[in-house]
C-alpha positions in Angstrom: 0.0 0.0 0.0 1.7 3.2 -1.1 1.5 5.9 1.3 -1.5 9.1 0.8 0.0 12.4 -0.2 -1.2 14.5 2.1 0.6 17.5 1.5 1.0 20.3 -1.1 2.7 23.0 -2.3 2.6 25.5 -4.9 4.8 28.4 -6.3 2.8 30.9 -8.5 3.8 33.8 -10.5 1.3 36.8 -11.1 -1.1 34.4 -9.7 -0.4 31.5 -12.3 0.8 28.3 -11.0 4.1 27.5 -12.0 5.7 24.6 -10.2 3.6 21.9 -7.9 5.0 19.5 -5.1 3.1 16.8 -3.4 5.0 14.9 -0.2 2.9 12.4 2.2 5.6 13.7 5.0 4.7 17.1 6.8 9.0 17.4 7.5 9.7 17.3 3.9 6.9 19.9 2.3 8.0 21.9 5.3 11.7 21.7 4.0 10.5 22.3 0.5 8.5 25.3 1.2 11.4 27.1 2.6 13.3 26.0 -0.7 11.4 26.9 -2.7 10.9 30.7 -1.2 15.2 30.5 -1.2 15.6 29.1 -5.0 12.7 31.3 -5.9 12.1 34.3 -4.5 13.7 36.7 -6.7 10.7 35.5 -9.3 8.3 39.0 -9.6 5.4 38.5 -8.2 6.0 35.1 -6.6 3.8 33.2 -4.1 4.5 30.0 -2.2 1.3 28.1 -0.4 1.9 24.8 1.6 -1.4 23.1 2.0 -2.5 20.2 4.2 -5.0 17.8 2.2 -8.2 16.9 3.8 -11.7 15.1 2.7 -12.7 18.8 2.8 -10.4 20.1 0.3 -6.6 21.9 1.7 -6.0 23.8 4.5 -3.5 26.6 4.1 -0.4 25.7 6.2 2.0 28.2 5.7 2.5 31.0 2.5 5.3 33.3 1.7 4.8 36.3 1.1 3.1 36.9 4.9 0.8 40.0 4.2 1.6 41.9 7.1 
């Protein structure tokens, strides 16, 4: 039995996705996240969004920019 993918991240650009990510472990999309704000937050416009998956849909974990 594989394992479920319970996590996901997205980087978008003007609003447009541009790069996905899916990781079953919480640790790992954690790393990931703050990866991906390091490797890509020179982009203009970009937005990172970790998400938790849920029979309700995602709940919003953690995104970069934080609107102050």
């Amino acid at each position: 039995m594989t394992d479920p993918i319970d996590f996901h991240l997205v980087l978008t650009s003007a609003g447009r996705p541009v790069m996905h990510g899916w990781w079953s472990d919480g640790a790992t999309a954690e790393r990931k996240f703050s990866e991906w704000i390091g490797s890509h937050s020179a982009i203009k416009g970009a937005a990172v969004v970790l998400a938790e998956r849920s029979v309700d849909g995602e709940r919003v974990l953690m995104s970069w920019p934080v609107e102050a």
